[in-house]
C-alpha positions as CSV (number, residue, x, y, z in Angstrom):
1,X,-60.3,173.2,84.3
2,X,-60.5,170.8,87.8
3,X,-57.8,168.9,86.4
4,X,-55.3,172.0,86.1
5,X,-56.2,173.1,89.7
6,X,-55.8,169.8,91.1
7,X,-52.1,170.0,89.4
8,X,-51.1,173.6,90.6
9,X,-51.4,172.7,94.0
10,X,-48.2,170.6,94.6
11,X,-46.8,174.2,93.5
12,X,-47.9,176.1,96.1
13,X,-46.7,173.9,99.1
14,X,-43.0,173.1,97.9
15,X,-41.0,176.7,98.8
16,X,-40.9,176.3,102.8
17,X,-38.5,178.9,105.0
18,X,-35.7,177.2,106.4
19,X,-33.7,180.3,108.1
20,X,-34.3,179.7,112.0
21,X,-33.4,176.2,111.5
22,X,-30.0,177.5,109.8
23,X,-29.5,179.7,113.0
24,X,-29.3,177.3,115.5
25,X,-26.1,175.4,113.8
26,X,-23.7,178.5,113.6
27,X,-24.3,179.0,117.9
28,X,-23.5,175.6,118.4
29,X,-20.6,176.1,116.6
30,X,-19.7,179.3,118.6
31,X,-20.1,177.3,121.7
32,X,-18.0,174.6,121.0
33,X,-14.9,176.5,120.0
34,X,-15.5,178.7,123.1
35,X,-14.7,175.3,124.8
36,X,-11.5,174.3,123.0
37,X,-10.3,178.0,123.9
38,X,-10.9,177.8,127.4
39,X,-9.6,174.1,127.5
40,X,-6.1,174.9,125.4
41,X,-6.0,178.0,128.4
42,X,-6.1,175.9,131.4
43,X,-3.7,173.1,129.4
44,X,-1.2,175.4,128.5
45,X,-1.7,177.4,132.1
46,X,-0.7,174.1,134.1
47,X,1.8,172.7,131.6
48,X,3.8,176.1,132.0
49,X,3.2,176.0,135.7
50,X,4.7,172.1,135.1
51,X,7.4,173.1,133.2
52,X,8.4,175.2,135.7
53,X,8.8,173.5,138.4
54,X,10.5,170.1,136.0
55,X,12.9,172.7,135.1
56,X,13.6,173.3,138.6
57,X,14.1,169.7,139.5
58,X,17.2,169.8,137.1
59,X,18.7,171.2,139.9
60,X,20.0,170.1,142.9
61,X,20.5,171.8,146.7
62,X,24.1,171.3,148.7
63,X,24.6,173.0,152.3
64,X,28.1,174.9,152.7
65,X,29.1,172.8,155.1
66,X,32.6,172.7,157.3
67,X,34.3,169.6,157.5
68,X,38.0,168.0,157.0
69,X,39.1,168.2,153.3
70,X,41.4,165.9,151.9
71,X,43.3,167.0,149.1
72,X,45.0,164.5,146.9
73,X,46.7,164.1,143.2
74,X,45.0,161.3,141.5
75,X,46.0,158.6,138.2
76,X,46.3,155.3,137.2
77,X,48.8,152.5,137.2
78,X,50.0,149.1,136.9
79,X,51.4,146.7,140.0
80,X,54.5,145.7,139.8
81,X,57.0,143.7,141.3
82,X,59.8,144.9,143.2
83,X,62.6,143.7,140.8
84,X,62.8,141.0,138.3
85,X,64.6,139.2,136.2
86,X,63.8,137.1,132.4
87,X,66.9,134.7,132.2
88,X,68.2,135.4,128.8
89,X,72.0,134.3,126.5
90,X,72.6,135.4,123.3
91,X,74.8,131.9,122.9
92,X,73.7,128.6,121.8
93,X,73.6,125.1,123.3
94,X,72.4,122.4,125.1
95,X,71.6,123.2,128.1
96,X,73.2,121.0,130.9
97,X,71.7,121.7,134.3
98,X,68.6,123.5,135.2
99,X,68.4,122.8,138.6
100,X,65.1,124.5,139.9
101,X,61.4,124.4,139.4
102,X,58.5,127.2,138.7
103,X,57.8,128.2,142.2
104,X,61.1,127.9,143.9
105,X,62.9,130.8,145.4
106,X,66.3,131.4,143.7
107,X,68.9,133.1,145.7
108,X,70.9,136.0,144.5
109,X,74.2,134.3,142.1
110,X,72.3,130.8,142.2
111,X,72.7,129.2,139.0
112,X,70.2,128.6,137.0
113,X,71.5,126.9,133.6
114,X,74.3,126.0,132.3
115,X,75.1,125.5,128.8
116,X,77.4,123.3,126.8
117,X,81.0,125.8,126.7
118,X,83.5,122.8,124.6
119,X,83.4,125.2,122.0
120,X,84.6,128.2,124.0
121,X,86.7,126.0,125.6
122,X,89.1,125.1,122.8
123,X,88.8,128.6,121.6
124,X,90.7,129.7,124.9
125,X,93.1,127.0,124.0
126,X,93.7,128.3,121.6
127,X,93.9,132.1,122.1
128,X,96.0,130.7,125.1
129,X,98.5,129.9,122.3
130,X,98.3,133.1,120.0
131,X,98.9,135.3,123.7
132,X,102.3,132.9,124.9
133,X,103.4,133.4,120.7
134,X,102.7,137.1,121.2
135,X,104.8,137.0,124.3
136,X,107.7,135.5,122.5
137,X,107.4,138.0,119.8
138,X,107.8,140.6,122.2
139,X,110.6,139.5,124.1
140,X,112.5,138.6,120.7
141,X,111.9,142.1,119.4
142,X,112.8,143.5,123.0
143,X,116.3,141.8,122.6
144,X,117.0,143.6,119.1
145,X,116.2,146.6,119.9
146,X,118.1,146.6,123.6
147,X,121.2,145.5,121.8
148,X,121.0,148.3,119.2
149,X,120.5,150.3,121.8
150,X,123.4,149.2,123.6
151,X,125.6,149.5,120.5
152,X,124.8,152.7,120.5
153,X,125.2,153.8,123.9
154,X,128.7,151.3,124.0
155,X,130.1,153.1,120.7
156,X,128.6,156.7,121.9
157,X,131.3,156.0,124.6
158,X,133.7,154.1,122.7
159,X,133.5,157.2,120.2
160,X,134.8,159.2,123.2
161,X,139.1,159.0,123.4
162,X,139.6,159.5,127.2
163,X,143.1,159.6,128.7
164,X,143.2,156.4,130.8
165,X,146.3,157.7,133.2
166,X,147.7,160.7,134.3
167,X,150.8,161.5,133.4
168,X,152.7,163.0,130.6
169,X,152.3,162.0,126.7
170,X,155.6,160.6,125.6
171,X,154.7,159.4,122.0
172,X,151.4,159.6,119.9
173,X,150.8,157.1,116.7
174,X,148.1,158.8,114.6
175,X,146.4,161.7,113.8
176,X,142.7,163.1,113.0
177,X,141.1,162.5,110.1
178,X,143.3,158.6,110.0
179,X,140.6,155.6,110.1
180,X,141.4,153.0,113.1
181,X,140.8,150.0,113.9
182,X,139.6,149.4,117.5
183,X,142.4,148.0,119.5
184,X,144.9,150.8,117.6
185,X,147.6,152.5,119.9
186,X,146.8,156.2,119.6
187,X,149.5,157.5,122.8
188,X,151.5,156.6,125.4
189,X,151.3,158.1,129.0
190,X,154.1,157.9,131.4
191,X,153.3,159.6,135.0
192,X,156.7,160.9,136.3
193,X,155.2,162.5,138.9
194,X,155.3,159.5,141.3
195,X,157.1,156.8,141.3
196,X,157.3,153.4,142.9
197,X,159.8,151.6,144.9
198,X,159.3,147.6,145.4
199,X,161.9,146.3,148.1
200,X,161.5,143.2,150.2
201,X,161.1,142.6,154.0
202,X,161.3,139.9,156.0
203,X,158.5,138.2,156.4
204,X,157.9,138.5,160.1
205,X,158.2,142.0,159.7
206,X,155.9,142.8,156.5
207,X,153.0,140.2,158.3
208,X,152.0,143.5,160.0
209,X,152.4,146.0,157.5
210,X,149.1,147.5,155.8
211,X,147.9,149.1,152.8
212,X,148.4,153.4,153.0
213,X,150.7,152.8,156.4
214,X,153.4,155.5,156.0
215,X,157.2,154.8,155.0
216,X,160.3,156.4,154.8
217,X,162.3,155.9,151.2
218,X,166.3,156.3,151.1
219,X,167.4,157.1,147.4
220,X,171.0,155.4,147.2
221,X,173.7,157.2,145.9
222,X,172.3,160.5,147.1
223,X,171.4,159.8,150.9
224,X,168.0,161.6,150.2
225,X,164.9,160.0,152.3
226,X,161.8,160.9,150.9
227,X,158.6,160.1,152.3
228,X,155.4,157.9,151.1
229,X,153.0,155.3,151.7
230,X,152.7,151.8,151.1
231,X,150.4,151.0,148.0
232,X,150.7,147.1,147.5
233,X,151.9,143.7,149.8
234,X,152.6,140.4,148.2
235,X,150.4,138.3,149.4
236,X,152.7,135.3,149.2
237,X,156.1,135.0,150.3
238,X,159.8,134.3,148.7
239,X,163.1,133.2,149.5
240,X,165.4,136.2,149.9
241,X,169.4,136.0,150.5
242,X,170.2,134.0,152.6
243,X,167.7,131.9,152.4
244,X,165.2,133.9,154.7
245,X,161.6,134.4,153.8
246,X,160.9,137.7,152.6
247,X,157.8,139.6,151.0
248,X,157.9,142.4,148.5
249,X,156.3,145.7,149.6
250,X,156.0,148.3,147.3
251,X,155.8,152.3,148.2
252,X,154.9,154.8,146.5
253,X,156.6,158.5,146.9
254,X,156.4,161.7,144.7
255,X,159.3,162.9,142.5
256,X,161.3,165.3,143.5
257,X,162.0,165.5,139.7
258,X,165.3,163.8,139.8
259,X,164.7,160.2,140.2
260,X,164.2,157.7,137.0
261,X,163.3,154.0,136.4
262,X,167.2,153.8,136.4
263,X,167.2,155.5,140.4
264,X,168.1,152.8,143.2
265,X,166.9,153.2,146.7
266,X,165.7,150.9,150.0
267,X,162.8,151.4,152.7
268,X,162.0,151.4,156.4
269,X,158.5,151.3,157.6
270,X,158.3,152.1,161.4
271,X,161.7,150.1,162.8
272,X,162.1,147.7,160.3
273,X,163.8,148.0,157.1
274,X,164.1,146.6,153.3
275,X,166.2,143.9,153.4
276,X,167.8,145.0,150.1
277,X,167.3,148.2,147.6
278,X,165.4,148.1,144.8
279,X,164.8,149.9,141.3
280,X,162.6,152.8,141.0
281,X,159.6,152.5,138.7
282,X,157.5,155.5,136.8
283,X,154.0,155.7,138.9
284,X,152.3,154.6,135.6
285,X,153.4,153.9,131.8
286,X,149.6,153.4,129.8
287,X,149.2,152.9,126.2
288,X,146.3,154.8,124.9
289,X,144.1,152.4,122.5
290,X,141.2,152.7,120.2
291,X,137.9,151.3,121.4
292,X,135.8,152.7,118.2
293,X,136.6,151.4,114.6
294,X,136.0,154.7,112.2
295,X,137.7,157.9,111.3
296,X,139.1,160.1,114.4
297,X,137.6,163.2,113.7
298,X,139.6,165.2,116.5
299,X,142.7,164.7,118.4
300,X,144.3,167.4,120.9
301,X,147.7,165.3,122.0
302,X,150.8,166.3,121.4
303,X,154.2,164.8,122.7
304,X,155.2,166.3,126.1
305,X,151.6,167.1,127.1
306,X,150.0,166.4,130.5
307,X,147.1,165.0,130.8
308,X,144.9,163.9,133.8
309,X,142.5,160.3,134.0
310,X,139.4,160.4,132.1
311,X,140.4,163.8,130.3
312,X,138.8,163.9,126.9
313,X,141.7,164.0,124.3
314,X,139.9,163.0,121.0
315,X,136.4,161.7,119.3
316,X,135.6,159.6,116.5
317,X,133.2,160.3,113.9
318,X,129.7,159.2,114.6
319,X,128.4,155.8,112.2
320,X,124.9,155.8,111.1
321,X,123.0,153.5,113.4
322,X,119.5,155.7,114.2
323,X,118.1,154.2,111.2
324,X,118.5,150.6,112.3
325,X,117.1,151.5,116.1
326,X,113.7,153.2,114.5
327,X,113.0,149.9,112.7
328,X,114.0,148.1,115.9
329,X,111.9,150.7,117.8
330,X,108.8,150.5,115.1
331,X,109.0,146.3,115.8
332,X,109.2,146.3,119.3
333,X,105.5,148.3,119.3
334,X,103.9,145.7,116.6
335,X,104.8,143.0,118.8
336,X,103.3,144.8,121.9
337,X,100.4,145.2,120.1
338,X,100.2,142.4,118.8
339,X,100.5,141.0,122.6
340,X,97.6,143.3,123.5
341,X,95.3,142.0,121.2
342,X,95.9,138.5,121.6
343,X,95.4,139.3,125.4
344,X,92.2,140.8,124.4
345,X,91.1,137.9,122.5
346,X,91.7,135.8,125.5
347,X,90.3,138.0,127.9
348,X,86.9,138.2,125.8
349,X,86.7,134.2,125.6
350,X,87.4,133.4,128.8
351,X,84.5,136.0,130.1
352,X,82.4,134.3,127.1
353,X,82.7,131.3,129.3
354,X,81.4,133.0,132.3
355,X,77.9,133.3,129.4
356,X,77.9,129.7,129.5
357,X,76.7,129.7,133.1
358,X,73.5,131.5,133.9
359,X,72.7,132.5,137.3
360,X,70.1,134.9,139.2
361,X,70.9,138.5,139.8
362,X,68.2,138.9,142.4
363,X,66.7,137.0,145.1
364,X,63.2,135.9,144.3
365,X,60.6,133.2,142.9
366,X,60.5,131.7,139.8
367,X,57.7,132.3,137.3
368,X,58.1,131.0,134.6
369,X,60.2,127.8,133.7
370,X,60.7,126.9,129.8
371,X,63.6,125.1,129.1
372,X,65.0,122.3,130.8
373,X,68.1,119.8,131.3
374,X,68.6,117.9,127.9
375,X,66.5,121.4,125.5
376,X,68.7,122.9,122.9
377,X,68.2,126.8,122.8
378,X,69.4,128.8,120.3
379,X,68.4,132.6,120.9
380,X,68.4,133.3,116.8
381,X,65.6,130.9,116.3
382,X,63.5,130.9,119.4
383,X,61.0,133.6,118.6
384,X,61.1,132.6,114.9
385,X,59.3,128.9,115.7
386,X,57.5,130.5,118.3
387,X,59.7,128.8,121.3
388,X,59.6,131.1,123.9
389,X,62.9,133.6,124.3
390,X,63.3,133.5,127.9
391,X,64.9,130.6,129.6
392,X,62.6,132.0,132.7
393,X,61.4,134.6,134.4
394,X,61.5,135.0,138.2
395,X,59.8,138.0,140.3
396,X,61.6,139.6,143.3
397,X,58.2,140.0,145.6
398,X,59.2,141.2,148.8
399,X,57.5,144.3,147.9
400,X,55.3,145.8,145.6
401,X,55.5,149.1,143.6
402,X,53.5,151.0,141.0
403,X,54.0,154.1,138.9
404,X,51.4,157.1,138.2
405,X,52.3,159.8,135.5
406,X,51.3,163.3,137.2
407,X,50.5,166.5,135.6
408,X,53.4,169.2,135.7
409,X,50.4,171.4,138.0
410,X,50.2,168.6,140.5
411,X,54.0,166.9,140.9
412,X,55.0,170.2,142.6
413,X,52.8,168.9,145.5
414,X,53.9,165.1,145.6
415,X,57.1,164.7,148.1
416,X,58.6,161.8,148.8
417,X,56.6,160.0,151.8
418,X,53.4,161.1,150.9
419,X,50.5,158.7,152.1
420,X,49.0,157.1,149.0
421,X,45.6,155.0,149.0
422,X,44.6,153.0,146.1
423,X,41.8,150.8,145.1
424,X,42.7,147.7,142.2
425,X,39.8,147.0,139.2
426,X,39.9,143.3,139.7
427,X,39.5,143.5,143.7
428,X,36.0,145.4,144.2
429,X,35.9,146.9,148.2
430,X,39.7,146.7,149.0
431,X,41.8,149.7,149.7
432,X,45.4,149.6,150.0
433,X,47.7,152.1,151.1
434,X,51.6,153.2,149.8
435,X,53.7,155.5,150.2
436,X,55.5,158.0,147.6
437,X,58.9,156.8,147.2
438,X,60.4,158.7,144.4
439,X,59.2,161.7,142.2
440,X,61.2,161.5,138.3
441,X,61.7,164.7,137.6
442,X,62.7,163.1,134.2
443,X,59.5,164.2,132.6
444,X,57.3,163.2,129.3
445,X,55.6,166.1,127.1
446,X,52.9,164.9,124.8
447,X,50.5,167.4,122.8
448,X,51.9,170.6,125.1
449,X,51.4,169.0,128.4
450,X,54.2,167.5,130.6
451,X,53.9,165.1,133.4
452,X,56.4,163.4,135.6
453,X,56.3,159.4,137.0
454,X,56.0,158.9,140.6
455,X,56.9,155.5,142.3
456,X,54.5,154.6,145.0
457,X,55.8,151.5,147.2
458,X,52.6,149.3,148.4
459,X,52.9,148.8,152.4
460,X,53.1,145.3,153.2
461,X,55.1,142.5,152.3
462,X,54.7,141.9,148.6
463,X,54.3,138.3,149.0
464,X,51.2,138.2,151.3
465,X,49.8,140.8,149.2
466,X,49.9,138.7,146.0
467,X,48.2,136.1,148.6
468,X,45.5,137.8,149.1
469,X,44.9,138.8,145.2
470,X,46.9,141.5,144.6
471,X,49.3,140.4,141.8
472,X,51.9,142.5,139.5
473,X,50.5,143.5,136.2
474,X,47.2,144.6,137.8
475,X,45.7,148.0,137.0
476,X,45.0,150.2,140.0
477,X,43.6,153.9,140.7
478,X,45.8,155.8,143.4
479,X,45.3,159.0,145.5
480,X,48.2,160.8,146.9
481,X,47.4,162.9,149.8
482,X,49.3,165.8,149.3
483,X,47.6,167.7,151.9
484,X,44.8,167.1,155.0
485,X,42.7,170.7,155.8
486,X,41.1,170.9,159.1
487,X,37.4,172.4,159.4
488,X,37.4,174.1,156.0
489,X,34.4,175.4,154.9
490,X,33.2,173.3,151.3
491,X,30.7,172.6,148.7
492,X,31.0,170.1,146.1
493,X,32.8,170.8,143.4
494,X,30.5,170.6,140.6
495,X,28.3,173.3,142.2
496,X,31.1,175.9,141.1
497,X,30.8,177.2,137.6
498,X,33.4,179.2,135.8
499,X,32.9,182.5,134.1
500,X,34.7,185.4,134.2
501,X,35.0,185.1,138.0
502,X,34.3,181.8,140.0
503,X,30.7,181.4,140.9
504,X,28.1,179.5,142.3
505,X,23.8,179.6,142.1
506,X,21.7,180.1,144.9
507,X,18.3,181.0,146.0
508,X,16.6,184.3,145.0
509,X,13.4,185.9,146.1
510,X,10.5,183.5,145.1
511,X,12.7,180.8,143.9
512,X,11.8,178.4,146.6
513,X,8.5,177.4,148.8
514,X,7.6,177.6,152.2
515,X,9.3,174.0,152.4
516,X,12.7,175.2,151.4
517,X,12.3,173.2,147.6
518,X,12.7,175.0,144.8
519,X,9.4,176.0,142.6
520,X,11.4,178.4,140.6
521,X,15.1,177.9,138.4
522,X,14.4,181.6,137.0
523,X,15.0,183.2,140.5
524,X,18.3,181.7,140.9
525,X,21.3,184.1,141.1
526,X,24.9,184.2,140.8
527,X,27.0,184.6,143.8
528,X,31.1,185.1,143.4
529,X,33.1,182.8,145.5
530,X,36.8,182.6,146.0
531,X,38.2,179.1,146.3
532,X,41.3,177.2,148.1
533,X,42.0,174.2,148.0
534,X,40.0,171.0,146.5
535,X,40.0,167.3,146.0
536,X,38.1,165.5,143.2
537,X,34.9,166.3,144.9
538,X,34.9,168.9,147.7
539,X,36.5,172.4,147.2
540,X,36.8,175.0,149.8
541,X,35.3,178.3,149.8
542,X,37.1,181.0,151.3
543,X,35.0,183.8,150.8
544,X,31.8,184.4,149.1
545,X,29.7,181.7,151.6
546,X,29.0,180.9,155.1
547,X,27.9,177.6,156.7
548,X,24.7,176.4,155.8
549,X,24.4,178.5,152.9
550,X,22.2,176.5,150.1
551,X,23.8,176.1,146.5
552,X,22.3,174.6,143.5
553,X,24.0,172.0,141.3
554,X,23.0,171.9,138.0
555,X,21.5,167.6,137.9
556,X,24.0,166.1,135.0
557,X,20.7,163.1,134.8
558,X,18.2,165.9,134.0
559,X,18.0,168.3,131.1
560,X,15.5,171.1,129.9
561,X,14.5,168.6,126.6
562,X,13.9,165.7,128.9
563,X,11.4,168.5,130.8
564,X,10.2,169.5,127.5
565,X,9.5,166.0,126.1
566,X,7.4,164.9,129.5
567,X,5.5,168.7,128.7
């Protein structure tokens, strides 16, 4: 029995109470998350009250201030020089003279080069040749076609049968429709009307005698005196009866209708008289002849018809000669143009020759030098072996210019003599002035938008420019002052912000301390502005501000996420 009670008793001492113990774990548990609560409180109260105030340094203050604005049109460009010049032939050669170096200054119509022109030479010879065989084509066919033309004119006449004397026709030998033979007798004229009387006077006497001098004609056998003038005096003298020297005059009187070449009568002229009678004569007796060989298509003559000088009596019929002057005509213009062109050819060689010698069309210093006296350059081949094209290259410098491409909302601003200031990339701290010297209104669209070159000319002689560093080819960024506002009231540009209207941000109740910094972006408010004029970093505010007004520009190095990310 003592040795069961002895082993119960380990029983009785083995279920202990542990609650109380238990207790004390879940307060301490209580207590420590009241901690973490009221430490995640105050974090989150100061990093909101620090989040706040990074916010509002993303922002940052500008006074409305008054103050000059400048307001210019801005872009880009290249320098360059005031003219130049890459010495360039499209003919090949040796090249003969080259009589500067790379540096010189060329005057303008200095040669440069000149190229071996034998070639050309004999080809002028030679067109020399074709133009003086032209010529002699020319003339040749010039001849023909004159004398056909001639022919024609002679036998348009010749065709023609005139009366060649006045007078009456006393015999006619053909008729129309007969073929003659020029040189044919077609009628005989005999003028009745007047006649002539030759008598001789002594020679004394007739020295003073004239041509148209009045005299007085007696008609023997009839006593008659009629009245005339003297026509003709031999200009030599004869031995008349009795020996004496005498000289024929002959007088001329109208017919009273009686007299005939058988009529007898003697003269007096002033005092002096005939110193014997002499035989009547018919005023004229003319044979009418043919000057045309061909068939007389008309005639009008009849025997015992009167006819005057130079009356038309009769034609021939016309021969076919158009035919031969056309040809002659169609000739004559081959030749000419065949003249023409050899005076072309010649004409184009002989200014190929002028090619031959290369001199500078401007005044100005040479750049680049790449052939010389004794070099072959062929143009066809140059850029194909990697020779370089241009004989040389030379720069007129006494000036500088530039172009900058303006947008079609700004060139209606640029005028010519505009003030321009530009800075260049590769010269750090210089500023260079210009002046607009012409606005292209020849434009260039691209993607909707238009905009227009403007020529700026650098002040200064170009020369001492490129001295101090300035050179052609170098980039530069240019302003053109298009306009200078005094005392205009501005802020800077980026404090404007676009909606609906124009606005900018300032200062609301609460949004700044005691200090004037603000402590609070969320009490920033709108305020509409009207605007005026700008430049890329002022703009002027016409309405909407006053000076000294504080606006807020929004700080392009700061953002809300940068905030959040230091939060």
């Amino acid at each position: 029995m003592a040795e069961q009670s002895t082993l119960q008793a380990p029983a009785k001492e083995a279920p202990k109470f542990k609650a109380p113990k238990k207790k004390k774990k879940w307060v301490k548990r209580l207590v420590i998350l009241a901690v973490i609560a009221a430490l995640i409180i105050f974090a989150l109260s100061r990093c909101m009250s620090g989040g706040v105030q990074s916010v509002s340094g993303s922002y940052l203050p500008a006074a409305a201030a008054v103050q000059d604005l400048t307001v210019a049109v801005t872009g880009p460009g290249t320098i360059k020089s005031n003219d130049s010049y890459k010495a360039t032939t499209l003919i090949k050669g040796e090249i003969l003279t080259a009589p500067f170096e790379e540096g010189d200054t060329v005057e303008k119509d200095d040669v440069l080069f000149t190229i071996d022109a034998s070639d050309v030479e004999n080809a002028i010879k030679q067109a020399r040749t074709g133009v003086e065989q032209a010529q002699l084509s020319v003339q040749s066919a010039q001849l023909n076609y004159d004398s056909l033309i001639r022919t024609q004119n002679d036998n348009t006449k010749d065709r023609q049968v005139k009366a060649n004397a006045s007078g009456v026709i006393t015999k006619v030998y053909v008729d129309p429709g007969d073929t003659l033979a020029a040189g044919t007798p077609i009628a005989d004229i005999l003028d009745r009307d007047n006649m002539k009387l030759e008598v001789p006077f002594h020679s004394v006497n007739a020295a003073s005698f004239y041509v148209g001098q009045s005299a007085s004609v007696t008609v023997s056998g009839t006593a008659e005196v009629l009245y005339g003038t003297i026509t003709e005096i031999s200009a030599t003298d004869s031995v008349g009866p009795g020996g004496t020297l005498v000289r024929n005059v002959t007088i001329t009187v109208s017919n009273p209708g009686a007299l005939s070449d058988t009529s007898m009568g003697s003269a007096a002229v002033g005092e002096f008289t005939s110193s014997a009678s002499g035989t009547f004569q018919y005023g004229e007796r003319k044979q009418l002849i043919a000057k045309y060989s061909g068939e007389l298509e008309t005639l009008t003559l009849h025997e015992g018809d009167r006819v005057t000088k130079d009356q038309l009596v009769g034609e021939f019929k016309e021969s076919k000669m158009q035919d031969q002057i056309d040809a002659a005509a169609i000739q004559l213009s081959n030749a000419r143009l065949s003249l023409r062109n050899a005076q072309d050819n010649l004409e184009r060689t002989q200014d190929s020759l002028e090619d031959y010698t290369i001199t500078s069309p401007i005044t100005g210093t040479v750049i680049e030098k790449n052939y010389k006296q004794g070099d072959n350059y062929d143009p066809s081949t140059a850029s194909s072996t990697g020779a370089n094209a241009f004989l040389a290259v030379i720069y007129d410098m006494s000036r500088l210019t530039f172009d900058i491409n303006v947008a079609e909302m700004d060139v209606v601003r640029v005028q010519v003599g505009q003030k321009v200031t530009f800075t260049a990339d590769a010269l750090d701290g210089r500023e260079f002035t210009g002046v607009v010297e012409k606005v292209n209104i020849n434009g260039t669209t691209q993607n909707g938008n238009t905009s227009y070159p403007v020529t700026v000319a650098v002040d200064g002689n170009g020369q001492d420019l490129a001295a101090e560093g300035l050179l052609p080819g170098m980039s530069v960024s240019a302003s053109i002052i298009v306009e200078e506002v005094n005392s205009a009231l501005c802020v800077p540009v980026d404090a404007i912000q676009r909606g609906q209207t124009p606005f900018v941000l300032v200062a609301g109740a609460g949004a700044m301390d005691e200090n004037g910094n603000l402590i609070d972006f969320t009490k920033l408010e709108q305020r509409t502005v009207e605007l005026g004029r700008n430049s890329d970093e002022l703009i002027e505010v016409t309405g909407g501000l006053e000076e000294g007004d504080t606006v807020f520009i929004p700080n392009a190095s700061s953002s809300f996420m940068n905030t959040m990310m230091g939060m």
